[in-house]
C-alpha positions as CSV (number, residue, x, y, z in Angstrom):
1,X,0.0,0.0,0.0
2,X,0.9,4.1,0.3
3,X,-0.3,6.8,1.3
4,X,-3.3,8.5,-0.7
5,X,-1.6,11.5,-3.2
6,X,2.1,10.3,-2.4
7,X,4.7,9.3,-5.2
8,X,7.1,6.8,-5.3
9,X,11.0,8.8,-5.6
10,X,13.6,6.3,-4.9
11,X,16.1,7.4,-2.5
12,X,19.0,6.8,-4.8
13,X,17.2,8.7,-7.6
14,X,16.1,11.6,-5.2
15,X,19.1,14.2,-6.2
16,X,18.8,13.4,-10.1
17,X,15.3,14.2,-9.6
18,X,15.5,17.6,-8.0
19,X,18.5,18.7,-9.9
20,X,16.9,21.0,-12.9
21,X,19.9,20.6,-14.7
22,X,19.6,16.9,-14.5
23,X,18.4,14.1,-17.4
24,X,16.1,12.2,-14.7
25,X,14.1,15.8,-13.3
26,X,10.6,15.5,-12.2
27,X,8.5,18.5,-12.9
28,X,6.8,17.7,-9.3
29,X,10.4,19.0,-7.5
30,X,10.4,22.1,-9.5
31,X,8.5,23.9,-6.8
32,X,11.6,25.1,-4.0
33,X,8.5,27.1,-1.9
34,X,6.6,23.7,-1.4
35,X,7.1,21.4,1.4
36,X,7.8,17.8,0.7
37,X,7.0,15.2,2.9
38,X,9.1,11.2,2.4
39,X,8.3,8.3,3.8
40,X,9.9,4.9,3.4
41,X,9.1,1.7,5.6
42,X,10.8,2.8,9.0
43,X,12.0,6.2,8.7
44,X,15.7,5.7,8.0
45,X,16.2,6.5,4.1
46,X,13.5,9.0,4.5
47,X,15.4,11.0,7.2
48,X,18.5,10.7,4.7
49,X,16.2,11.8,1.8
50,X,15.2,15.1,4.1
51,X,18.5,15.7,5.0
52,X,19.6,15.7,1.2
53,X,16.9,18.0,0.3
54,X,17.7,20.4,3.4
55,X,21.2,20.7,2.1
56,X,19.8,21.6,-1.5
57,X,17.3,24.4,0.1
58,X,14.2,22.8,0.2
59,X,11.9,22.1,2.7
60,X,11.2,18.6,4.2
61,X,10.1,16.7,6.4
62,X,9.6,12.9,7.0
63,X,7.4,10.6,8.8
64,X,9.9,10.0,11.6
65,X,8.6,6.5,12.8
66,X,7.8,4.8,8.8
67,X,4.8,3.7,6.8
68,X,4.7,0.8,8.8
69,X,3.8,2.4,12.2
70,X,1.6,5.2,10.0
71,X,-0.4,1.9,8.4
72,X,-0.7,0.4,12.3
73,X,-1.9,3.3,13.6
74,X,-4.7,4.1,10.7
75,X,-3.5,6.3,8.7
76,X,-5.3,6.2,5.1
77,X,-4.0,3.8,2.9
78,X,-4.1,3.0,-0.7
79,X,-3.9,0.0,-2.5
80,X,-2.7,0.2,-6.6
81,X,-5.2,-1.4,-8.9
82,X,-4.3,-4.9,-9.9
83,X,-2.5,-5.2,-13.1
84,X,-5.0,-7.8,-15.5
């Protein structure tokens, strides 16, 4: 599952993806006045990621405890459609 309106970014993708100057750039990191928010499964890449982004001037944040203890404690969660 993940969490309703979230992307998938790779941690070792994250810095081609911001970088504007970069091949790999995702219009959705274009934005340096928005505040992003990572996740991964128990908060250790994601603190990584926001520390990464910090460093490149933009705002983060990450769910300090993981998707697994936001899933446990009800958080909404999505499931992707099955493939046929």
């Amino acid at each position: 599952g993940f969490i309703p309106g979230s992307i998938h970014a790779p941690r070792g993708m994250i810095e081609f993806w911001i970088d504007p100057d970069s091949p790999y750039h995702k219009e959705i990191f274009a934005q340096s006045d928005k505040r992003y928010v990572f996740h991964c499964a128990s908060g250790w890449r994601s603190a990584l990621t926001v520390a990464t982004l910090q460093d490149m001037g933009f705002s983060a944040a990450h769910l300090r405890e993981g998707f697994s203890t936001w899933d446990a404690q009800g958080g909404p969660v999505a499931y992707p459609e099955p493939k046929d």
